[in-house]
N, C-alpha and C positions, 0 to 999 in steps of 0.2 A: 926158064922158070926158076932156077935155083938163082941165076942173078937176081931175081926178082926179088926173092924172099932175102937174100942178104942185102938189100938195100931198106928192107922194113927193119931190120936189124939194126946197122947203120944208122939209121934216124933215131931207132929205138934207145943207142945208144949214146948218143950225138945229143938229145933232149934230156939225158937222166944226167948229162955232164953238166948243163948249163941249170940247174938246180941249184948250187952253191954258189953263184954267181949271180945268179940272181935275186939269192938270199943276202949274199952284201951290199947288193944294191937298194933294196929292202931297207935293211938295218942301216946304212950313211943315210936314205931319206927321212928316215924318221929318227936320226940323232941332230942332222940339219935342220926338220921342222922344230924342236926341242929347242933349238937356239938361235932358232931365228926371230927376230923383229917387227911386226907388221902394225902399223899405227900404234907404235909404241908400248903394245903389249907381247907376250910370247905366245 
C-alpha cells in the first residue's frame, strides 16, 4: 500500500516537472506561427 501511494506521488511529481517544458514548447509555436508564411501572408 505505501508503494502504492508513492507512485501517485511520483507521477504527481513527474507531471508538475513537464510544466515548463511544455510552456516552451507553447511559446516557439507560436513565435514560428508569427513568422511563418502561408499563401504569402503571415
Amino acid at each position: 500500500m505505501m508503494q502504492m501511494v508513492q507512485f501517485q506521488e511520483e507521477r504527481l511529481f513527474g507531471a508538475a516537472n513537464m510544466i515548463k517544458g511544455l510552456e516552451y514548447c507553447v511559446d516557439s509555436t507560436i513565435e514560428y506561427c508569427k513568422e511563418r508564411k502561408t499563401f504569402g501572408m503571415r
